[in-house]
C-alpha positions in Angstrom: 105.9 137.5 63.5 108.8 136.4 65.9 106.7 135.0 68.3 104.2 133.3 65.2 107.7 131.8 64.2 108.8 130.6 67.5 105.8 128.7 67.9 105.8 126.9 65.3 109.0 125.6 65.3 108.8 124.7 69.0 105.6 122.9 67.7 108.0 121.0 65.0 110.5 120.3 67.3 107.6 118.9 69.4 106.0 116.6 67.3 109.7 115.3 66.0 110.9 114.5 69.6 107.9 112.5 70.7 107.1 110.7 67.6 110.5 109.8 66.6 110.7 105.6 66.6 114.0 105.5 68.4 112.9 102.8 70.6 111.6 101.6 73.5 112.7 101.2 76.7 112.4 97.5 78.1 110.2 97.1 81.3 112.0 95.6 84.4 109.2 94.6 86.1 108.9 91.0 87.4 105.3 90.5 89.1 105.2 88.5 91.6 102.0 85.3 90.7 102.7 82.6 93.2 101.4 82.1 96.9 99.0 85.4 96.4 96.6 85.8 99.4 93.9 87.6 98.0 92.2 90.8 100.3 88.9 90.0 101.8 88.6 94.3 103.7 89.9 96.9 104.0 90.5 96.0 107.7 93.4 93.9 106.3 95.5 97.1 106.2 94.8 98.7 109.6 97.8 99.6 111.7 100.3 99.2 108.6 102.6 100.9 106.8 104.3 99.9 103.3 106.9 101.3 101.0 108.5 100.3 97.3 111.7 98.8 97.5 114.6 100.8 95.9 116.8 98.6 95.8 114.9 96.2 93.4 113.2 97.7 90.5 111.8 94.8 88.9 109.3 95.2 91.7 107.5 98.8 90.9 107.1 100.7 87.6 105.6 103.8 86.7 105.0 103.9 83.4 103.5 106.5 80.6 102.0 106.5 77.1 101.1 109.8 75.4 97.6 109.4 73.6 98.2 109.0 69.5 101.2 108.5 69.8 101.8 104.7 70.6 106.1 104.8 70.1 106.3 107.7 73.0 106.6 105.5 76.1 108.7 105.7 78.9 109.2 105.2 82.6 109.8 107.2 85.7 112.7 105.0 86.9 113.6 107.1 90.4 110.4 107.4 93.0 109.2 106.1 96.8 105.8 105.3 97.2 104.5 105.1 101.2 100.7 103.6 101.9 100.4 104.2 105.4 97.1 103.3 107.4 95.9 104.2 110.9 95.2 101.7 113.7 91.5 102.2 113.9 90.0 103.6 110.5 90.7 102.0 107.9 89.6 104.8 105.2 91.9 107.3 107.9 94.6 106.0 104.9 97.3 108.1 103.7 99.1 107.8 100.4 102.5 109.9 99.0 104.2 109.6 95.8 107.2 111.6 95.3 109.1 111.1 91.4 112.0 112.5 90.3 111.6 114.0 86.9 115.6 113.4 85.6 115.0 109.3 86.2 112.4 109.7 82.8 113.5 106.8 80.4 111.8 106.7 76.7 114.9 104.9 75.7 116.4 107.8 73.6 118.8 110.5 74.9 117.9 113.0 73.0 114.3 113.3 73.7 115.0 112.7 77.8 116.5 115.3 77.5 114.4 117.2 75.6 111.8 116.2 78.1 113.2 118.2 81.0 113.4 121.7 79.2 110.6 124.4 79.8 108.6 123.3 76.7 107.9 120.5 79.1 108.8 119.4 82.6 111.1 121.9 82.9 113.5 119.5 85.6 115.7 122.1 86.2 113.2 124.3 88.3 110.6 121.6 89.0 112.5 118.4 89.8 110.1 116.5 91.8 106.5 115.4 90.7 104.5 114.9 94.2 101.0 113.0 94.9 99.8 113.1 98.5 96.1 111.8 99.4 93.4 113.6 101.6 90.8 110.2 101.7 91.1 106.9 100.7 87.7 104.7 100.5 87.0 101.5 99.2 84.7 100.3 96.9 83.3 96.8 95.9 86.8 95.6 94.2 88.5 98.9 94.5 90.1 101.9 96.1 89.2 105.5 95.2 92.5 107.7 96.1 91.1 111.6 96.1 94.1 114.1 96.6 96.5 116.6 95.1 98.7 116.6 92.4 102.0 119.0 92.7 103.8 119.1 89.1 105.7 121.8 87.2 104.8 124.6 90.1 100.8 123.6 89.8 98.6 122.0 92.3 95.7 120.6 90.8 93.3 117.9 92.4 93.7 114.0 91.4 91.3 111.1 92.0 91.9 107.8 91.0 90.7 104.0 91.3 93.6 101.3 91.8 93.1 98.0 93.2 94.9 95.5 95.6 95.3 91.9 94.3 96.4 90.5 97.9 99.3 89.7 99.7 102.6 87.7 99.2 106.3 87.6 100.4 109.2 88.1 98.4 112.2 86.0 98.7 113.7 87.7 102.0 110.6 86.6 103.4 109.1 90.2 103.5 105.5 90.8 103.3 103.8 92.3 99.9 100.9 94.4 99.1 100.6 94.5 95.4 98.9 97.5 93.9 98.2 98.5 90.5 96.1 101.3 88.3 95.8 104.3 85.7 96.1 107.6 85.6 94.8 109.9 83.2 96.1 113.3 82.9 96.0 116.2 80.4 99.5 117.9 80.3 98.5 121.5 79.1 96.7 121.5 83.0 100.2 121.7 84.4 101.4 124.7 82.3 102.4 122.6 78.8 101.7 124.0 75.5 98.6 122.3 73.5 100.1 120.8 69.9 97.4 119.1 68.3 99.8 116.3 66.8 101.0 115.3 70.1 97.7 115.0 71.9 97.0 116.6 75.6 96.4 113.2 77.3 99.0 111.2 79.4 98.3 107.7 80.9 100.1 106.8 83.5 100.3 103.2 84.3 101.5 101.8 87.6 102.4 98.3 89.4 104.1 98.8 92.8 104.3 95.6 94.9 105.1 97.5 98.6 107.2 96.2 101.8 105.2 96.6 105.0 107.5 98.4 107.1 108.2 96.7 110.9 107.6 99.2 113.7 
């Protein structure tokens, strides 16, 4: 009867936290749309290595919506991105993307930090939320990542499409690769309770323009 109990008011306190209109964080992004060179192959990439910068967040954001329930949406506001590309194969491509949990932002205190207990993320134990690729090809318009996901002590498999839309420089002068794509993920795979007023599906929504790193 306990345990019948517990569930169901960790089921209420669920549903309260995530669909509570407390507001909604403001997105810092700033995409760069002038003096874009646009990628004509993949050959473009060979022998280079890129990297989000830091320092300026207006120039990456990962972002999430939780399905059903439009007023939960936050951002991941700490993580380092590295594309990384061999000299001679362009598909011989390597991807990592390492987030720290704590940086989540839905623009309301209380459910952040609701957020990191073991109900859901679980920060304290699981801090970091890692995606490395094993193969990278490219498709008419596209790129097909195919790799694993670590999250909450679970390492499931991930593939995605993002695309490129070309090249720039920011105002230091440094050259850009702008990237951008979804995710779609069902929480409950990662160890998360199902609660049917919640929904099991996150999107996660990215834009990264990356810094090719000088040898």
């Amino acid at each position: 009867m306990k345990s019948i109990t517990s569930q169901l008011l960790t089921s209420l306190l669920i549903t309260t936290l995530l669909s509570s209109c407390w507001g909604e964080p403001e997105s810092k992004l700033k995409k760069t749309t002038e003096n874009i060179v646009k990628v004509e192959n993949f050959e473009s990439f060979l022998g280079t290595s890129w990297s989000n910068d830091k320092n300026d967040k207006s120039t990456s954001e990962i972002s999430f919506d939780i399905e059903g329930l439009k007023d939960t949406k936050g951002f991941f506001e700490d993580f380092d991105i590295l594309f990384k590309v061999s000299d001679n194969n362009p598909e011989d491509a390597k991807i990592k993307v390492s987030i720290n949990v704590n940086s989540i932002n839905t623009d309301n205190t209380v459910r952040d930090e609701a957020l990191m207990e073991k109900d859901f993320f679980h920060s304290e134990k699981f801090p970091v939320i890692e995606f490395y690729s094993k193969k990278i090809t490219r498709t008419d318009s596209n790129f097909v990542a195919k790799g694993y996901i670590n999250m909450m002590g679970k390492r499931n498999k991930l593939s995605f499409t993002f695309k490129n839309s070309g090249f720039s420089k920011n105002e230091k002068g440094e050259k850009l690769a702008i990237f951008e794509g979804e995710i779609s993920l069902n929480r409950t795979d990662f160890g998360m309770d199902h609660v049917a007023t919640v929904g099991d599906m996150v999107d996660i929504i990215f834009y990264c323009e990356l810094i090719e790193k000088t040898k």
